[in-house]
N, C-alpha and C positions, 0 to 999 in steps of 0.2 A: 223269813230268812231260813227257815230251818227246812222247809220243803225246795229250799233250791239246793240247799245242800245233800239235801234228799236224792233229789233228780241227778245231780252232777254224779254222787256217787253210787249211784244204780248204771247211770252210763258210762261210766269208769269202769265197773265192774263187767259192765255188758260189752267191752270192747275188748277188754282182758281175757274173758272167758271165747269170743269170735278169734284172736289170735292164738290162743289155744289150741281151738278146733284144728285152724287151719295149718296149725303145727302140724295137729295130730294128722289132718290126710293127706301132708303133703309127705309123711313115714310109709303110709297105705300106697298112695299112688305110683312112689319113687323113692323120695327119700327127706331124712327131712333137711332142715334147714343147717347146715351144717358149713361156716365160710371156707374156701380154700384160701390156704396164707399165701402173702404176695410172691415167696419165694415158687409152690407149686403153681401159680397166674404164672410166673413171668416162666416157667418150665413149660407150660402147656405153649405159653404163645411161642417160646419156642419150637418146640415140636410142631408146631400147627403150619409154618412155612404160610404165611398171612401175605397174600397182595392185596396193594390198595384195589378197591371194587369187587370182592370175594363177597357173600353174602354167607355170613356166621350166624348161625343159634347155637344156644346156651341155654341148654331146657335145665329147668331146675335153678332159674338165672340168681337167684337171691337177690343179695345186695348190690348185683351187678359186676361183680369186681373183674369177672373175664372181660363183659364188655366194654370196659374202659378200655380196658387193655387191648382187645380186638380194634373198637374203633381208633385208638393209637397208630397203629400199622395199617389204619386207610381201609376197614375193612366195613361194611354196611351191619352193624352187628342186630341180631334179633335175639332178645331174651320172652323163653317161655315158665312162668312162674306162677305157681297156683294161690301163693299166699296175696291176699291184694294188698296190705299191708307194705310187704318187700316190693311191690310192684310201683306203689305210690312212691316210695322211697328211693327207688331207680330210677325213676321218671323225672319226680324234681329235680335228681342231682345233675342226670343226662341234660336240662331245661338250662341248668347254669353252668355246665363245663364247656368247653370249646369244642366238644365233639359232637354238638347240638344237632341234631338231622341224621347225625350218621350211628343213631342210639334208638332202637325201639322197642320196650317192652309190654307184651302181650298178658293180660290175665288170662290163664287157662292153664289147662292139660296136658302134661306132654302127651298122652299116648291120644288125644283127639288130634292134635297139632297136624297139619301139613306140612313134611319137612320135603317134596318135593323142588322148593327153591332153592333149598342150602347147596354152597359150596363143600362145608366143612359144618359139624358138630363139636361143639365140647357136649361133656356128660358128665356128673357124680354123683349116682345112683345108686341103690346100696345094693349089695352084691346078687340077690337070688333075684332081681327083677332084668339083671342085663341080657338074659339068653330072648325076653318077652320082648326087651328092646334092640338088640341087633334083629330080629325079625321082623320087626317095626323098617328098623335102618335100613334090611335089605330091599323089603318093598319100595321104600319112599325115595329114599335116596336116589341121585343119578350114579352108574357106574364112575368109579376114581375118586367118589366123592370120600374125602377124610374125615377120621370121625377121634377126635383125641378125649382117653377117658382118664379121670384123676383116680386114683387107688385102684380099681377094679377090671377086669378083664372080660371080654367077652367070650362067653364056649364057645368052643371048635369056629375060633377068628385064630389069626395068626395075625398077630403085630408086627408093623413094619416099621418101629422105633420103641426102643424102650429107655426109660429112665428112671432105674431102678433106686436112685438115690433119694428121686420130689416121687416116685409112683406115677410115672403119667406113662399112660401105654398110648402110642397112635398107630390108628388101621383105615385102610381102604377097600372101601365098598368095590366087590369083585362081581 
């Protein structure tokens, strides 16, 4: 008995210390894992001007909470999320909600990511990596494509809506 209690709690600890990790590089990479409250979700999806058949990513997707909300308003939504933890956990819940098929999230990188299919971008990234990423955006991106960011602003972008009360800035790729 006492060596499965052994095992169980070495793989407890070994699972706690992998979400940790993956805390920590999802700070390195972008940012970490930090939720947007429903009042800034439902600010962004405003701002975002969503039609049904848009195709949305959400890099840095966490718990998913934009995509609910994007696939809501008919949108094909794409979360990109490094932790796999939060990836599993978007996944299942995408498996049992009614927006089943119109929900996919990716384990990976934002800055490997191909955002060449996006309509529109959400982003909440922490501040000194956005100038790395609107250069990203300008490549990848199609021109007009919109890119709505929660707290942070892009250098030398000029926002074409602000909401300075939730912090969501949105711009378009020019």
């Amino acid at each position: 008995m006492g060596i499965i209690v052994f095992i169980a709690f070495t793989i407890l600890q070994l699972a706690f210390a992998a979400f940790i990790l993956f805390l920590c590089l999802a700070f390195v990479t972008g940012g970490p894992f930090v939720p947007s409250t429903n009042t800034a979700v439902e600010a962004m999806i405003k701002a975002a001007h969503i039609h049904p058949g848009m195709t949305v990513y959400d890099v840095g997707s966490g718990d998913g909470r934009v995509l609910f909300a994007a696939a809501r308003e008919g949108a094909n939504a794409v979360g990109i999320e490094i932790n796999p933890y939060l990836v599993w956990y978007t996944r299942i819940r995408a498996f049992f909600s009614p927006y089943r098929g119109r929900i996919r999230v990716v384990w990976g990188d934002l800055w490997r990511t191909d955002l060449k299919r996006a309509d529109l971008v959400f982003v909440y990234l922490i501040p000194w990596r956005m100038g790395d990423f609107a250069a990203k955006l300008t490549r990848e991106l199609p021109k007009g494509a919109a890119v709505v960011s929660n707290s942070f602003i892009f250098p030398n972008w000029k926002a074409i809506h602000k909401d300075p009360r939730h912090h969501i800035y949105t711009f378009r790729v020019s």
